[in-house]
C-alpha positions as CSV (number, residue, x, y, z in Angstrom):
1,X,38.5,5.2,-15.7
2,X,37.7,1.7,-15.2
3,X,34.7,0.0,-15.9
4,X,33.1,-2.7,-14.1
5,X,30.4,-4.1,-16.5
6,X,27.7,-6.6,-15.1
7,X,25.4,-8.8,-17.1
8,X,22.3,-9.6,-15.9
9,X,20.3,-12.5,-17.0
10,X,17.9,-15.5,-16.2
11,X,16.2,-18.3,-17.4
12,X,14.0,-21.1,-15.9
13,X,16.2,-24.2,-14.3
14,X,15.8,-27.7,-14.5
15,X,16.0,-28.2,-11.1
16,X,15.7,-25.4,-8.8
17,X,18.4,-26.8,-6.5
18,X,21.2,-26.3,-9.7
19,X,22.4,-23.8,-11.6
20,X,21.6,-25.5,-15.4
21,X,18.6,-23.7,-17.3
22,X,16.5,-26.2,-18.8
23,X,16.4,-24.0,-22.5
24,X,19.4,-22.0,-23.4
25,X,18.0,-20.4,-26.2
26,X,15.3,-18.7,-23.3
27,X,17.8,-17.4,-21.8
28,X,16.3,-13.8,-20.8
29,X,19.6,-11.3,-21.5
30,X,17.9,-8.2,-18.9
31,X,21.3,-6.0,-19.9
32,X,24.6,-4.8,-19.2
33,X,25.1,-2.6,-16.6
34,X,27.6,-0.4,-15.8
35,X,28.2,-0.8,-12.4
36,X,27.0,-3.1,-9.7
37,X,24.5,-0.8,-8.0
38,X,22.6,-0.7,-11.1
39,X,23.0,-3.9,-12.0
40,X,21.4,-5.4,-8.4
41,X,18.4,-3.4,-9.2
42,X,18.4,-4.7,-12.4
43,X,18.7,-8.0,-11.0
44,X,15.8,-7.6,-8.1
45,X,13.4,-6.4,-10.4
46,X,13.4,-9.4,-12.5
47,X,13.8,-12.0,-9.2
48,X,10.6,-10.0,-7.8
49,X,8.8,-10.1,-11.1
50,X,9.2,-14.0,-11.7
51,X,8.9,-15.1,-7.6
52,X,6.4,-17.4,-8.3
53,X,8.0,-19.7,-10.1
54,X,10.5,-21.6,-7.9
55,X,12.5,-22.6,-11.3
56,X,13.6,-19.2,-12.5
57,X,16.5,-17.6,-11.7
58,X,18.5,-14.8,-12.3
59,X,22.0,-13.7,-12.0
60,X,24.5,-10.9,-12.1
61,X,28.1,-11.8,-14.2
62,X,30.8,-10.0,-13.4
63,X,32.1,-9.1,-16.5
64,X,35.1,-7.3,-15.7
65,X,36.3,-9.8,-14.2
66,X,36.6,-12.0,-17.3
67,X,39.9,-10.7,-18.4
68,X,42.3,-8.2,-16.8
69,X,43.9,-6.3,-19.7
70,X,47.4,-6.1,-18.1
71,X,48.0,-9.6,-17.5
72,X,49.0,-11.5,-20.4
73,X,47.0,-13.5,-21.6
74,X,46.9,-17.1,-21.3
75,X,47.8,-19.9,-23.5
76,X,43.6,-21.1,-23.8
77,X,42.5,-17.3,-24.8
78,X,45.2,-17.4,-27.8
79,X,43.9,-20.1,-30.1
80,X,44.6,-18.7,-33.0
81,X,48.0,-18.7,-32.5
């Protein structure tokens, strides 16, 4: 069975209108989610919780789609060889 792994996580912007947090290290890491259902929820939870402030944002990475295991991989994921 394949799994499809989200990540959900958020952090204030420096400009609302962007997609670049203004700390990296405040990155809030929610979790990793096994599927997209669970994920959203996840995801809307934290959106509704921080609502107020028009600089935080949150967002849902698709994991599995980072790297197919079938397709060899490419010459920028083999540095050490």
């Amino acid at each position: 069975m394949t799994q499809r792994l989200h990540l959900v996580f958020g952090g204030e912007l420096i400009d609302p209108t962007k997609n670049a947090f203004k700390d990296v290290d405040a990155i809030h890491v929610v979790g990793m989610f096994p599927n997209y259902d669970a994920a959203y929820n996840a995801w809307k939870a934290e959106a509704h919780r921080t609502v107020d402030n028009a600089h935080m944002r949150y967002f849902i990475a698709h994991i599995h789609r980072l790297r197919d295991e079938e397709v060899e991989a490419s010459p920028t994921e083999e540095l050490d060889g």
